[in-house]
N, C-alpha and C positions, 0 to 999 in steps of 0.2 A: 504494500500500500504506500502510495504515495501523497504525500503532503508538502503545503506550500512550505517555502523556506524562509525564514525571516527576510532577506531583502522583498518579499514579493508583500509583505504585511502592510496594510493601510494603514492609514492616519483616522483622526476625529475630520480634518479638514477635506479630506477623501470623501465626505458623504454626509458635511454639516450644510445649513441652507445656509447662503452668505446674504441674500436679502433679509435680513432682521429689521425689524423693527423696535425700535427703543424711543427713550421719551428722556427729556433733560433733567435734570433734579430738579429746575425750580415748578415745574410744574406741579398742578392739584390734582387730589384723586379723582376729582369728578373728570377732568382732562384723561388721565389713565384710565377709568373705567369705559368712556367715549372710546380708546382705542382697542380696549380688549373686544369691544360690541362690533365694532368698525373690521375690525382685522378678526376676527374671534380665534382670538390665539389665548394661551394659558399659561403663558411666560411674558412679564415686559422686563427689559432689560434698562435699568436707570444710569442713564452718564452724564460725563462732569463736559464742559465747554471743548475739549480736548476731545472727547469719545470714547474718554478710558471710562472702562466701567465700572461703578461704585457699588451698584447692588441691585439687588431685583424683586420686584415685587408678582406675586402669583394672585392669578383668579380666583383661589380659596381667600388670597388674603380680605381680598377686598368682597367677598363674599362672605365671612366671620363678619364684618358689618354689620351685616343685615342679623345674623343668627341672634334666636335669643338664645341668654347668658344658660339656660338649664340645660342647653344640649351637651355642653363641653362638661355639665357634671354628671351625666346620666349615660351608663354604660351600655345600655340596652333602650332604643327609641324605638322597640316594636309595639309596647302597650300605644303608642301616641298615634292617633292615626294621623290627623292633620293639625297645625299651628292655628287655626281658628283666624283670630281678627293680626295676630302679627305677622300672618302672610300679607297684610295690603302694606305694612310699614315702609317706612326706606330711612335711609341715614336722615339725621337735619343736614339741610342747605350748611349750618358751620362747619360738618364731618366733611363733607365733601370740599370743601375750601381749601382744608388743609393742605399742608404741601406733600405731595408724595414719598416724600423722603422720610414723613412719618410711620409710614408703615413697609420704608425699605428694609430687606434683609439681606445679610451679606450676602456674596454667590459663591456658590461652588463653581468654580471654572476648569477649562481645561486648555494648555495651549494647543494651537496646531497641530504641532507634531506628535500628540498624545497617541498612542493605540489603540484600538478600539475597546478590546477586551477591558482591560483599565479604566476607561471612561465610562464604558457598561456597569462594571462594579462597583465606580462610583454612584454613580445614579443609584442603583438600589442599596448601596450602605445609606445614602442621604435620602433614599423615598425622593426620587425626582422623576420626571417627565419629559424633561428640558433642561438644557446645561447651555449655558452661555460656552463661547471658545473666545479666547484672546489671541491675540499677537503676543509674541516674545517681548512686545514695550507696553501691554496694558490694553493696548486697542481692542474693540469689540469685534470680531470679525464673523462669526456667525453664532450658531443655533443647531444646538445636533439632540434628536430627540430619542427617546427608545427604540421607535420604532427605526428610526433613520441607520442608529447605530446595528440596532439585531438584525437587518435585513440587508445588512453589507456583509457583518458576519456571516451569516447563511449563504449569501450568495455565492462563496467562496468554498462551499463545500461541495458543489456542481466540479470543480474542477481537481477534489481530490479520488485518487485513480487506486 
């Protein structure tokens, strides 16, 4: 049986989307919510004036928002069938003012050159979906997702003999 040899091994940049979308720090959440609707993506990526990226904010986060506060202490929501009248709520107009940057979280990244397998294991030690990719200076340079990643793995298995 034959298998690929390490020079033949991709990269994360082998198979990340390089069209990303991201959003600046000074923007609000309600601006970042507009673009997750707009693009419906589940990763926005926040950077500084340069394009280095500072952190990232996910669609759970700005979706914890809306949640009311007993679901995060209730281990089991099958007794609940539906949230009654805090299904029509939404943030106040102040919540959404804020600047994004309040509810950014650091990123797990990976640069360019990373391996796939690696970046894979990453994402599931950190429970991700989506991994920002940098340049070797900080720059955002794309978006590699599980599925992106597990289906270049795979693909490569077509060619072991």
């Amino acid at each position: 049986m034959k298998t690929k040899n390490r020079n033949d091994s991709m990269s994360i940049a082998d198979c990340m989307k390089r069209s990303v979308i991201s959003i600046p720090e000074t923007s609000s959440i309600r601006e970042a919510a507009s673009i997750f609707v707009k693009k419906h993506i589940g990763l926005l990526p926040i950077v500084d004036r340069n394009h280095k990226l500072i952190g990232v904010v996910g669609l759970r986060d700005l979706l914890n928002l809306e949640l009311p506060d007993f679901v995060r202490f209730i281990e089991d929501l099958d007794f609940v069938h539906d949230f009654g009248a805090v299904e029509t709520t939404r943030p106040p107009s102040r919540t959404l003012e804020k600047p994004i940057k309040s509810l950014m979280k650091d990123a797990i990244t990976v640069q360019e050159d990373c391996g796939l397998l690696r970046a894979y294991a990453l994402m599931l030690q950190h429970n991700l979906h989506d991994m920002p990719v940098i340049s070797k200076n900080g720059e955002l340079s794309g978006i590699a997702s599980r599925v992106d990643i597990g289906t270049s793995i795979l693909s490569t298995w077509s060619k072991v003999e």
